[in-house]
DOMAR-488598 format. One record per residue (C-alpha): residue number from 0; x, y, z. Coordinates in pm, 1 decimal, decimal comma. Each point is the difference from the previous one (the first is absolute). Layout:
<pts>
pos:east:north:up
NUM:X:Y:Z
...
</pts>
This chain:
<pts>
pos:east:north:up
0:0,0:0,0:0,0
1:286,8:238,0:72,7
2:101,0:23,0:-355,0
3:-343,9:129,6:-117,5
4:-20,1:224,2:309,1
5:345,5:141,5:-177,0
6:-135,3:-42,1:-374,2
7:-391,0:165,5:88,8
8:181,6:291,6:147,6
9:294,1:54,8:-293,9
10:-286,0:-38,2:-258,4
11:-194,1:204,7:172,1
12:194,5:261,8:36,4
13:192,1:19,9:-362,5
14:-367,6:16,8:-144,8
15:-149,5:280,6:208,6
16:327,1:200,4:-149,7
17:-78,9:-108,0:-352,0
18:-341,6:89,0:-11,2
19:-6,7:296,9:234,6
20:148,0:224,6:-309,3
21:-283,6:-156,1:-201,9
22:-256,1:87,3:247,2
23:87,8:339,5:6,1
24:14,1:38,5:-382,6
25:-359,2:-121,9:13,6
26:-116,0:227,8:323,9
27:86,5:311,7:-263,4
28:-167,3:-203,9:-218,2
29:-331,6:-6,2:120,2
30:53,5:324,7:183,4
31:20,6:-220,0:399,3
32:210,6:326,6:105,4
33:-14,4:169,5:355,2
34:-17,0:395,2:-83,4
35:135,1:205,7:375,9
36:-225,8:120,2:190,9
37:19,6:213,8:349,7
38:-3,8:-329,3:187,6
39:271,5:-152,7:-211,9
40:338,1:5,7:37,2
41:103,9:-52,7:-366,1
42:47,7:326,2:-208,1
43:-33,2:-136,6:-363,2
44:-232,3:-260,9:-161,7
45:64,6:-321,3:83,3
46:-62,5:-371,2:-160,9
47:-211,1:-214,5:254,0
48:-160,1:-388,4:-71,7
49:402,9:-95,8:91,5
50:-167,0:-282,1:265,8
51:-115,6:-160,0:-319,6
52:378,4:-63,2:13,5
53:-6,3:-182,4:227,8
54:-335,3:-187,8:-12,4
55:135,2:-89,5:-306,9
56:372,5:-154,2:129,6
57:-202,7:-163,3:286,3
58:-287,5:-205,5:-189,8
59:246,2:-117,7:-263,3
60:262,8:-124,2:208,4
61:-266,1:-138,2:192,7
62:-192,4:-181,0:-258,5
63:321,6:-128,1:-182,6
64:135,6:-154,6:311,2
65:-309,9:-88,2:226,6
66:-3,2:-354,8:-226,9
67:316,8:-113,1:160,9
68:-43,8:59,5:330,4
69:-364,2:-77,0:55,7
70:93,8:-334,9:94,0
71:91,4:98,8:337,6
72:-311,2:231,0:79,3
73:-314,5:-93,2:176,8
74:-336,0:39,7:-128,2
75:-65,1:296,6:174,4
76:297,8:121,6:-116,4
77:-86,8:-24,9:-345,2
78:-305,1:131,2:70,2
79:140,7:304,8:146,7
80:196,4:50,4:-278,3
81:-311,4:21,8:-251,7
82:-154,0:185,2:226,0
83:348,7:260,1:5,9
84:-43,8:-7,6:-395,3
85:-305,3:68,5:-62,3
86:-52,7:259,7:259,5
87:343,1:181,0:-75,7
88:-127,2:11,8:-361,5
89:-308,9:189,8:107,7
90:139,3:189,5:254,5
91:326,3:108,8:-306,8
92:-274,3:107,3:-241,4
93:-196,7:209,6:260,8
94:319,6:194,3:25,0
95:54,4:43,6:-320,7
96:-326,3:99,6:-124,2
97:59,8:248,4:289,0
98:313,8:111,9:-152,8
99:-128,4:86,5:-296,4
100:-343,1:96,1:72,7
101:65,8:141,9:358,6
102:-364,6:-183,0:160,8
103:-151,2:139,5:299,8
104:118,4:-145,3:338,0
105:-300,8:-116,3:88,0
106:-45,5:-224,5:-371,3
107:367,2:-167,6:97,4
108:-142,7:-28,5:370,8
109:-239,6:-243,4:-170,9
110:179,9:-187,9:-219,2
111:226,2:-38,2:252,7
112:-275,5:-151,2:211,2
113:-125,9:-234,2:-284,0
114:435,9:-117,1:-41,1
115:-13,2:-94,0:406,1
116:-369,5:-176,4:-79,2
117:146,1:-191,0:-300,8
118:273,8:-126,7:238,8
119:-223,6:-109,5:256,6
120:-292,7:-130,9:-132,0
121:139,4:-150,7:-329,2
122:310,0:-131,0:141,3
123:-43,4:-58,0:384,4
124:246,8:203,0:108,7
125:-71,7:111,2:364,3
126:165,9:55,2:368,4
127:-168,9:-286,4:126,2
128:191,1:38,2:316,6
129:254,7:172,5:218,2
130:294,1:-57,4:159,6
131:-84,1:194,9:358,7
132:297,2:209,0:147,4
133:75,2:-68,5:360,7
134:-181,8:-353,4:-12,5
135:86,9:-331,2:-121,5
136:-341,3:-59,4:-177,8
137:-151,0:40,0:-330,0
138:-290,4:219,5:-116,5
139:-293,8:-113,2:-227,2
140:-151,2:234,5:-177,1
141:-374,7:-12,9:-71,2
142:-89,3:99,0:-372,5
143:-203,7:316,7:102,6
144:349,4:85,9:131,3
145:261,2:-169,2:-251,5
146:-149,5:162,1:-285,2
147:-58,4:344,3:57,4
148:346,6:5,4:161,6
149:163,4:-167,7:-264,0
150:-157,0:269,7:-251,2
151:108,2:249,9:198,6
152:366,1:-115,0:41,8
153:48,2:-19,1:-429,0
154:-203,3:362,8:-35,7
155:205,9:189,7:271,3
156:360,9:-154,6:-43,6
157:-74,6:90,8:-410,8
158:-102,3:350,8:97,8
159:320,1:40,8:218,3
160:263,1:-25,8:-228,4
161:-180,4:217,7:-239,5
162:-32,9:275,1:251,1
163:338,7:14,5:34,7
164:124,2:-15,6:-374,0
165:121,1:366,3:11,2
166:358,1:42,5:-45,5
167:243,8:-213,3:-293,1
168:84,5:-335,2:145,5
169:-184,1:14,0:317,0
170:-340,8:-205,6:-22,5
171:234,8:-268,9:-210,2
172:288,2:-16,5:254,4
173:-225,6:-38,4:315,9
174:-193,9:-268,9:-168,2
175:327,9:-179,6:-121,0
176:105,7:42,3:368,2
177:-346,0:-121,5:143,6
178:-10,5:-301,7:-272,4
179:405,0:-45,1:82,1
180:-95,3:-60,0:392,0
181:-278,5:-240,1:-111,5
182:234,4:-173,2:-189,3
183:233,0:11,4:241,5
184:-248,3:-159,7:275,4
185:-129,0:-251,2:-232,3
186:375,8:-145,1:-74,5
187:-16,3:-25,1:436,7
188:-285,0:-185,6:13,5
189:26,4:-245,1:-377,8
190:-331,6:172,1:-109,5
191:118,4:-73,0:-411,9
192:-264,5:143,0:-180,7
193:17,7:358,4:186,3
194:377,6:-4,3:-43,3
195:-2,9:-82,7:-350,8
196:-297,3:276,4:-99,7
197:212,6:240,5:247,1
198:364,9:-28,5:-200,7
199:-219,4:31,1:-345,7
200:-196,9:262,0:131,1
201:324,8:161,9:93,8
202:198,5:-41,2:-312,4
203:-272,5:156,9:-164,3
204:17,1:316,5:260,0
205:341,8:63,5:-12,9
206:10,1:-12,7:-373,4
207:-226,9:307,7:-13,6
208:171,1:169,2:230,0
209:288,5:71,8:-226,7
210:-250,2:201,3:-180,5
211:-186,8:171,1:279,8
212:253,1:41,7:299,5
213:89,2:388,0:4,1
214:-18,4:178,0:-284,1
215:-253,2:-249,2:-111,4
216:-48,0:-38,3:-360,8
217:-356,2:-168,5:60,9
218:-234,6:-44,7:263,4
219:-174,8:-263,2:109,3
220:-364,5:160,2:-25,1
221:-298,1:-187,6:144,5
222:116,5:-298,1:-160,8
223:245,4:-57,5:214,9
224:-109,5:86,9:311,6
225:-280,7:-130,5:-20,7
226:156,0:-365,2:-143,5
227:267,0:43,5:272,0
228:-269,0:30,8:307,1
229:-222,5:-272,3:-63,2
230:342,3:-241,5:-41,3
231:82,5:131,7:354,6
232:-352,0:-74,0:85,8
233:19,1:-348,7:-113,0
234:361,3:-88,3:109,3
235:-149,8:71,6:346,0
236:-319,5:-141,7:-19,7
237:200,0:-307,1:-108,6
238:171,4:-0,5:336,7
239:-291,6:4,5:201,7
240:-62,6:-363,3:-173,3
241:350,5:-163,6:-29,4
242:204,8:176,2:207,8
243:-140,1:-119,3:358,2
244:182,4:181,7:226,6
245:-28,3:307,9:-148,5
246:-234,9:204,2:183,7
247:-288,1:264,1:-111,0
248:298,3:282,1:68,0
249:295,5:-88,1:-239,3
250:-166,1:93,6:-341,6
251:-107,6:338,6:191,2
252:388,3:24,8:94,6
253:81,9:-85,9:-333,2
254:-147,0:320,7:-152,7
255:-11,5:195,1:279,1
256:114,2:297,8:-214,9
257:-263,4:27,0:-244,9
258:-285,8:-108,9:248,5
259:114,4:255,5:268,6
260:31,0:256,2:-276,2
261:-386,2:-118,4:-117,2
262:-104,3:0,4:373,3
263:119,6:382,3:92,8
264:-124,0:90,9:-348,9
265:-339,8:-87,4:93,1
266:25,9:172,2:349,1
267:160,0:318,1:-175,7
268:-298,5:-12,3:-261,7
269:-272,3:-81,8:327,0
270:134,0:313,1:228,1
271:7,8:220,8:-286,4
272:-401,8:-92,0:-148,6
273:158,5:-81,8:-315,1
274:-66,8:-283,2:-186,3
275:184,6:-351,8:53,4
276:56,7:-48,8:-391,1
277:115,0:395,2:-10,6
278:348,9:42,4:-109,1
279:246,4:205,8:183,8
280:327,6:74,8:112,1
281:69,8:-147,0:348,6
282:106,5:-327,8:-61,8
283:340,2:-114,7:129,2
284:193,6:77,5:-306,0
285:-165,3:352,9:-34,4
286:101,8:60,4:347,7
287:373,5:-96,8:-26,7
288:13,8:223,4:-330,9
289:-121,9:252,9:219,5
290:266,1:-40,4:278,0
291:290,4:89,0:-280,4
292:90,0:-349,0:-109,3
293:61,1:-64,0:-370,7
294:-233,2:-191,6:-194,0
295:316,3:-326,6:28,3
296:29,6:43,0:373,7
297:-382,2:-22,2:-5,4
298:-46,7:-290,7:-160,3
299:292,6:-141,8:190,9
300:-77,8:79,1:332,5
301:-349,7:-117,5:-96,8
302:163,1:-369,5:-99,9
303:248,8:-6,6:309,3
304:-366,2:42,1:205,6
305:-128,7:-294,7:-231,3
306:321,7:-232,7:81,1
307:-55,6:61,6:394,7
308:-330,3:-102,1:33,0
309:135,4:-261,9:-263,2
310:210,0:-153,4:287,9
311:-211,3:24,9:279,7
312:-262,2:-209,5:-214,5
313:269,4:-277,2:-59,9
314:72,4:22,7:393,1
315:-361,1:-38,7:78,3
316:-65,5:-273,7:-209,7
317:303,9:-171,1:55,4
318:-60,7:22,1:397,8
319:-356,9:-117,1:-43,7
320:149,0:-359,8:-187,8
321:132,9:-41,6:374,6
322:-299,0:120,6:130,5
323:191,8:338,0:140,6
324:-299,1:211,2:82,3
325:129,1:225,3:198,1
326:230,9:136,6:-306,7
327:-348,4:78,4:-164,2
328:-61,9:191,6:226,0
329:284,9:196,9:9,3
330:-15,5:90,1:-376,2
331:-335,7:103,2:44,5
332:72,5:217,0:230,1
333:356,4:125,6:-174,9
334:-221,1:79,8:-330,0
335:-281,6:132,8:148,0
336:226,1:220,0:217,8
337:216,6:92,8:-361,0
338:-279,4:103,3:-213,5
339:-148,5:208,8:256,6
340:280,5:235,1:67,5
341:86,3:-49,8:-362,0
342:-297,5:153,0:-72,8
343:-8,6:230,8:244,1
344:370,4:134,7:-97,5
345:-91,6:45,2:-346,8
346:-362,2:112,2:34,0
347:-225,1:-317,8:-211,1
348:-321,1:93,2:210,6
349:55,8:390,0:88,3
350:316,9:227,1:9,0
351:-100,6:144,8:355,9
352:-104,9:-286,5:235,3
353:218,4:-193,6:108,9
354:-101,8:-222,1:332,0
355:278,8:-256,9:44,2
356:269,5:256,0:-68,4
357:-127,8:261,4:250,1
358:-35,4:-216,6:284,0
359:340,5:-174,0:-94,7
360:55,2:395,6:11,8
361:-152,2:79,7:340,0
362:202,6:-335,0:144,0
363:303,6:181,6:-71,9
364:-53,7:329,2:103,4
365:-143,5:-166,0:347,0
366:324,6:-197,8:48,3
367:198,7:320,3:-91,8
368:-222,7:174,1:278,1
369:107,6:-227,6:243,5
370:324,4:-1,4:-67,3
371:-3,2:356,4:30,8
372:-113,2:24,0:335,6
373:235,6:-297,5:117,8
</pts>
């Protein structure tokens, strides 16, 4: 298996930069071009529809190499596999139809909805249970629960990563880091089939990245994004099933970045009476452009985020195989306590209030009080 783990990645990744150029030619094309706005960072027209890229690179190496190595997968496996196909497909043309049309949020809301039903319904793919922190005991989950959660899971992890595809390289290189730790995990624990879509998955990222990392010469558009999220979705919804120790919180750790980002956006959006689909410019990579750092540093500060929360998800999981709970714990409470002064520092909910920090404030000037009168 190693040597198509090797091969699915290598293919993977020399096609994605073969048919990236060709991709753009045909974004100009059709006229699939991002024109700046006042909420964009780019300052000249830009070629989008470059995730077609990498849908492309993906479901070729895929398909070409899934006959010899199907042999070794279950039937559920294969099953999940369709079901990755076929909803990827649909969730790839959404995007692009989006990148060329520009649809209203609310029509790719739906078909987003419909993608997640297709899954479900057509294919069986559910969390039928849970892996409960703290406790040595599984969860089952009814149906009334399993598949409204389930839905939920594919429709918000595919809205994440699109809601933070806003700077060259940075939705791509977060999900190649998210789908690198899954990868990474799945290697741990001799989950094959998430390992092998991971690397091909990955090949195909990286390949496009030559094109898009800063100064991109394409981006990814809806397309993209939208492809990349539901994979995320599905790598993890995979876990809840095959990987047995991994517990509800490891996907959540896993792409902690864009789903924080999603989370404060909806708070920002909430306190304000704006609307949750309303664009703006508070998200975290708005806010670190707006603290001085270069659009690079950005991007890289952004991934070095991405690779922490990276580890502590590999920690987690790889405490939970011996049943470590207490190191759960602890990374819940180290990322919770990160992304809260993170966002406090750099202002994702509102540039004035900032709780933790003033009390953490207060604490000191108390201490240098007493010290004082000592």
């Amino acid at each position: 298996m190693l040597m198509f783990y090797i091969l699915g990645f290598i293919v993977a990744l020399g096609l994605a930069v073969g048919l990236t150029p060709l991709v753009k030619k045909f974004a100009i094309k059709v006229g699939a071009v991002d024109v700046p706005d006042a909420r964009k960072v780019h300052t000249k027209i830009m070629p989008r529809l470059g995730g077609l890229g990498i849908f492309l690179a993906f479901m070729v190496t895929l398909l070409a190499l899934l006959p010899f190595v199907s042999d070794m997968f279950t039937t559920r496996d294969n099953r999940f596999i369709y079901a990755f196909l076929i909803g990827g497909t649909m969730i790839a043309l959404i995007g692009a139809m989006d990148d060329k049309f520009q649809l209203s949020a609310k029509l790719k809301f739906l078909a987003q909805i419909i993608t997640a039903c297709v899954v479900v319904f057509a294919f069986e793919i559910r969390i039928d249970f849970v892996n409960i922190p703290f406790v040595d005991a599984y969860s089952s989950l009814e149906l009334w629960i399993s598949i409204p959660l389930t839905i939920f899971w594919i429709v918000g992890v595919t809205n994440a990563i699109n809601l933070i595809d806003g700077l060259d390289g940075l939705a791509a290189g977060v999900s190649a880091i998210a789908i690198g730790t899954i990868a990474v995990m799945s290697f741990i624990m001799g989950n094959v089939v998430t390992a092998f879509i991971c690397l091909v998955l990955l090949g195909s990222i990286i390949g496009f990245l030559f094109f898009n990392f800063h100064p991109a010469k394409i981006f990814m558009g809806d397309t993209g994004s939208l492809f990349l999220g539901f994979s995320l979705a599905m790598l993890s919804l995979l876990g809840f099933k095959q990987i047995a120790v991994v517990t509800l919180i490891t996907p959540l750790i896993i792409i902690a970045v864009p789903l924080s980002d999603t989370m404060f956006a909806i708070i920002r959006r909430f306190l304000n009476k704006k609307p949750i689909f309303a664009p703006d410019k508070g998200h975290l990579h708005h806010r670190l452009r707006d603290l001085g750092f270069s659009h690079r540093q950005t991007v890289l500060i952004i991934y070095g985020i991405a690779a922490f929360f990276g580890v502590l998800a590999v920690i987690q999981s790889a405490a939970a195989m011996h049943e470590a709970n207490w190191v759960t714990f602890v990374v819940i409470c180290v990322m919770m306590f990160f992304l809260q002064i993170g966002a406090e520092v750099i202002g994702l909910i509102d540039k004035t209030k900032r709780p933790v920090l003033n009390f953490f404030m207060k604490l000191r000037m108390k201490a240098a009080e007493a010290r004082t009168k000592s």
